[in-house]
C-alpha positions as CSV (number, residue, x, y, z in Angstrom):
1,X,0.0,0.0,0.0
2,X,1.2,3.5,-0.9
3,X,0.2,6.8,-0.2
4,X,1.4,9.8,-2.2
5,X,0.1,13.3,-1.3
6,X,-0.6,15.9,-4.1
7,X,-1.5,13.0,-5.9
8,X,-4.5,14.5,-8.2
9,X,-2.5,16.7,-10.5
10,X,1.4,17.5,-11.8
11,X,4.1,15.0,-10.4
12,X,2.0,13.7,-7.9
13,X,-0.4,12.3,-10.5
14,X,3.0,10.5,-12.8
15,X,4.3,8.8,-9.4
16,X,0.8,7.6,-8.5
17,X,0.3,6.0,-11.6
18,X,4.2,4.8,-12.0
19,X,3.3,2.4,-8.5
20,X,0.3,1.7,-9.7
21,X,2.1,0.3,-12.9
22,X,4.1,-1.9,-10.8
23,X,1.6,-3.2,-8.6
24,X,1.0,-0.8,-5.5
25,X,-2.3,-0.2,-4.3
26,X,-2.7,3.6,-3.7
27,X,-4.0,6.0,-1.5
28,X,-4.9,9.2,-3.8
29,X,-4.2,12.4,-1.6
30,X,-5.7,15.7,-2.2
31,X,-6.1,19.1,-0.7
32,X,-8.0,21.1,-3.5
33,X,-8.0,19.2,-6.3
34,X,-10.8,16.6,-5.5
35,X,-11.8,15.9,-9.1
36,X,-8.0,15.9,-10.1
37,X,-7.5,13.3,-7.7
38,X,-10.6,11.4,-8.6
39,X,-9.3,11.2,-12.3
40,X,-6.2,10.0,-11.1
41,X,-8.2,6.8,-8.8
42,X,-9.9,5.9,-12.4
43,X,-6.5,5.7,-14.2
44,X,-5.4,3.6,-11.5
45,X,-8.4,1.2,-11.1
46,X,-7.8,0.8,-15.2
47,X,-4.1,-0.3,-14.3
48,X,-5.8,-3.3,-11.9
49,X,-5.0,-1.9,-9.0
50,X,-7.1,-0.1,-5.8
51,X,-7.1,3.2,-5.3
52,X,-8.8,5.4,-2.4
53,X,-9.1,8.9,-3.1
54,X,-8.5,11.4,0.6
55,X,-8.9,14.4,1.0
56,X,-6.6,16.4,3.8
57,X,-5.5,19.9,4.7
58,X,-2.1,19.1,5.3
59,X,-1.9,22.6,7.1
60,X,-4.0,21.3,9.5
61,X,-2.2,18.8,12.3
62,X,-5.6,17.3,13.1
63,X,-6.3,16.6,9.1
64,X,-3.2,14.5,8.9
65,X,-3.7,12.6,12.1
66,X,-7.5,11.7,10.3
67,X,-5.5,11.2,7.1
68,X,-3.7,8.0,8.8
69,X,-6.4,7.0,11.4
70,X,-8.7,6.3,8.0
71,X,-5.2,4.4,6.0
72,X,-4.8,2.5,9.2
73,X,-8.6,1.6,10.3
74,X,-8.9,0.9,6.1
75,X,-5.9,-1.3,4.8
76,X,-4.3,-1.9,8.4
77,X,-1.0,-1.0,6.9
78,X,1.6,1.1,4.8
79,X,4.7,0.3,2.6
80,X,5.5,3.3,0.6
81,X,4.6,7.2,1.1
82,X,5.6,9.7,-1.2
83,X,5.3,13.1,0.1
84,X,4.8,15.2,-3.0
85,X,2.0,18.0,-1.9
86,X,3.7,21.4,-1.9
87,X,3.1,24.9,-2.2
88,X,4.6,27.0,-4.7
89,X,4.4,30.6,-3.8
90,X,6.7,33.4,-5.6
91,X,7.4,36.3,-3.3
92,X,10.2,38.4,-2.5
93,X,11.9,38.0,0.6
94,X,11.5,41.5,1.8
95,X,8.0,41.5,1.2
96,X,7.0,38.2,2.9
97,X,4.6,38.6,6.0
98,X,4.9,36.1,8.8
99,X,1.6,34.4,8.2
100,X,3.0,33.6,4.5
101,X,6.3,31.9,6.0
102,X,3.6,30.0,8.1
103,X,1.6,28.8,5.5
104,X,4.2,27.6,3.4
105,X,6.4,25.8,6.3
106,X,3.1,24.2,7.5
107,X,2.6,22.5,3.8
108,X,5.4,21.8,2.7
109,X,7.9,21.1,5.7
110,X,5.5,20.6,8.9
111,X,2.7,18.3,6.9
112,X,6.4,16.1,5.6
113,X,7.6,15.8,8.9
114,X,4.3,14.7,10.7
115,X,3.3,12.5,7.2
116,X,6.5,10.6,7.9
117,X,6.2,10.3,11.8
118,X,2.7,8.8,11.4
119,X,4.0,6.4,8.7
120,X,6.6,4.9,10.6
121,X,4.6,4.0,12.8
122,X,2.4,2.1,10.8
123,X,6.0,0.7,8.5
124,X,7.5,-0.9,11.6
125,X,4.5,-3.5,11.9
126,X,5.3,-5.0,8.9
127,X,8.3,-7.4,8.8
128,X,9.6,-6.2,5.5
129,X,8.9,-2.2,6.6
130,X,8.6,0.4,4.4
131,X,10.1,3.7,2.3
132,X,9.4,7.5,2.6
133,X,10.5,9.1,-0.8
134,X,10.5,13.1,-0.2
135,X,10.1,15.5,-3.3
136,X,12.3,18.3,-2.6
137,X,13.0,21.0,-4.9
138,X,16.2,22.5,-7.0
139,X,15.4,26.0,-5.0
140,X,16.5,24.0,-1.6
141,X,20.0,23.5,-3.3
142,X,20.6,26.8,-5.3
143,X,18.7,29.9,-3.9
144,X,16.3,31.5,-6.7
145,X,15.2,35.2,-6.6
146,X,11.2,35.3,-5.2
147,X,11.1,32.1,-3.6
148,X,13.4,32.4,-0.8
149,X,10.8,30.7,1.7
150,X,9.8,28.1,-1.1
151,X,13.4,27.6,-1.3
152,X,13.8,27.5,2.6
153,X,11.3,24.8,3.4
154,X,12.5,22.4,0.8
155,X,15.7,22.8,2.0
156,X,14.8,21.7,5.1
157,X,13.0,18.6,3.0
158,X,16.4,17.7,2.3
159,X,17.5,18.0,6.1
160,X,14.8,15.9,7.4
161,X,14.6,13.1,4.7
162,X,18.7,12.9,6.0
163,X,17.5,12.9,9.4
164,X,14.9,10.9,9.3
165,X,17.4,8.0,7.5
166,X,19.6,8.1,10.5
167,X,16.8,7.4,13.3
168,X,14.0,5.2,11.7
169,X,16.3,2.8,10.0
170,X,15.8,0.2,10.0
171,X,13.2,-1.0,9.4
172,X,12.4,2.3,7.0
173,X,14.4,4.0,4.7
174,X,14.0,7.9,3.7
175,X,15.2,8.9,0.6
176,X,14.8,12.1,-1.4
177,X,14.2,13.1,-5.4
178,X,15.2,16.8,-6.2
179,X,13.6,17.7,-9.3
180,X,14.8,20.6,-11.7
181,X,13.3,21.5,-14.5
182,X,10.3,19.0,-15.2
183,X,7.0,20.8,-15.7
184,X,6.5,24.4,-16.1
185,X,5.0,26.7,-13.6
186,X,1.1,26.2,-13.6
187,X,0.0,28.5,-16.6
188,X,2.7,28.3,-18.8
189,X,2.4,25.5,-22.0
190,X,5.4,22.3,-21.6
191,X,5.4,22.9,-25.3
192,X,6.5,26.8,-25.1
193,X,9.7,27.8,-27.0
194,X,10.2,29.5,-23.5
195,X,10.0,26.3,-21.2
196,X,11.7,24.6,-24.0
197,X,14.8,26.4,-24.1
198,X,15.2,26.3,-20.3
199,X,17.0,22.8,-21.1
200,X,19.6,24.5,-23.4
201,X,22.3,25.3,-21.0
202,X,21.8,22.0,-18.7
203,X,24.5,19.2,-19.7
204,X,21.7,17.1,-20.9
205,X,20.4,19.9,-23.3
206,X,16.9,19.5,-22.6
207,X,14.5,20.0,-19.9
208,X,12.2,16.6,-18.5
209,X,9.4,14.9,-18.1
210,X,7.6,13.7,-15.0
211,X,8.3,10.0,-15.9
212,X,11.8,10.9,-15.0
213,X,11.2,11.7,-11.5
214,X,8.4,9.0,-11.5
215,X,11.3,6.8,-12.4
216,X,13.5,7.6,-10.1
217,X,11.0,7.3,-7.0
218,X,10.6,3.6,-8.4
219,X,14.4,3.2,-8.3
220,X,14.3,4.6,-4.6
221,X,11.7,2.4,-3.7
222,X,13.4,-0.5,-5.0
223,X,17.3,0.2,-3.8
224,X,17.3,-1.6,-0.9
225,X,20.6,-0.4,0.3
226,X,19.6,3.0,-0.1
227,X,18.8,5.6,2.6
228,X,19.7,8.9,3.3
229,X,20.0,9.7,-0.4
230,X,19.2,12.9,-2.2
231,X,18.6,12.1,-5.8
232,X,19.1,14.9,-8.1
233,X,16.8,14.6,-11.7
234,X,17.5,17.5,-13.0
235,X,19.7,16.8,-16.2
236,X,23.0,18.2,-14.9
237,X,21.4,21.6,-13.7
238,X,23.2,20.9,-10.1
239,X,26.5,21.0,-12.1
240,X,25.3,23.9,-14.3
241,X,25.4,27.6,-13.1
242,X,23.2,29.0,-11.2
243,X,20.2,30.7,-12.5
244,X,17.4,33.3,-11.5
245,X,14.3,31.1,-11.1
């Protein structure tokens, strides 16, 4: 059984579908996106596989602890979460209010944390235990201009998927993906000369495709020897300079 937050829309939606390819039952996570996620359940149930589609405010504490009381009271168990739900706010560090640092921290770094606490607990019944893959972000590595608290929280992604290697293993492993530039910003056309061209000065010449990241979950998933790790799909751009985002 796997859960994967954020899972009705974007690279949420690819990973969901990549385990469901390979056999995982799936817990379809939403916050807003309830008919994106219930799109993604039918794609799933087409693959042969069960899906349950859940929706949570993973801002709110008491939302996430429901979010687990229903996987556990439900399947009685958990082998794989994916913690992919993220917000994706641009704003310039002098300009951000307190209640914005808030509400990013609480999605993307608190509702990880707690996601993964709750997991565990529920991974360590099983004899063969389980795998947290984190999606962090390229902005947690190299700072971009307007997403400095963006930037902050998935840097602390990539502290806490370390941190949570060294204390919950075994019997879990915590591994991370750091995606760079896969899918647009929401708005903006994959197929734009624009988006296209952001691949140019990558060593791999070209920007990717969620399947790439999808890919490299599954390979997480199935390293066995592999914890701690922070995967970088990003087609070189960790070795390229850095850019304004």
């Amino acid at each position: 059984m796997a859960l994967v937050t954020g899972a009705g829309r974007r690279l949420g939606r690819e990973i969901a579908l990549a385990l469901g390819r390979v056999g995982y039952d799936v817990v379809v996570h939403y916050g807003s996106s309830r008919l994106d996620a219930g799109e993604t359940a039918v794609a799933l149930e087409e693959l042969g596989c069960r899906a349950w589609v859940i929706g949570a405010d993973l801002a709110d504490l008491e939302a996430i602890e429901r979010l687990f009381d229903q996987i556990e009271s439900g399947a009685g168990r958990l082998d794989v979460l994916i913690n992919s739900a993220a917000r994706f706010d641009r704003q310039r560090l002098d300009a951000v209010e307190p209640e914005d640092w808030e509400r990013t921290m609480a999605v993307n770094l608190r509702a990880p944390f707690f996601c993964i606490q709750r997991a565990a607990r529920l991974m360590r019944r099983s004899d063969s235990g389980g795998c947290v893959v984190n999606l962090a972000d390229h902005s947690g590595v190299t700072p971009w201009p307007g997403y400095a608290v963006h930037g902050i929280s998935k840097a602390g992604v990539i502290f806490l998927t370390r941190a949570a290697a060294r204390e919950l293993g075994p019997p879990v492993r915590v591994n991370a993906v750091v995606p760079g530039p896969i899918l647009p910003p929401p708005g903006e056309d994959a197929s734009a000369e624009s988006w296209l061209r952001r691949g140019d000065h990558l060593p791999l010449g070209r920007t990717g495709t969620p399947s790439d990241v999808a890919g490299a979950v599954l390979y997480l998933l199935a390293a066995e020897y592999v914890t701690g790790a922070v995967l970088p799909v990003d087609g070189g751009e960790h070795l390229a300079p850095a850019r304004d985002g």
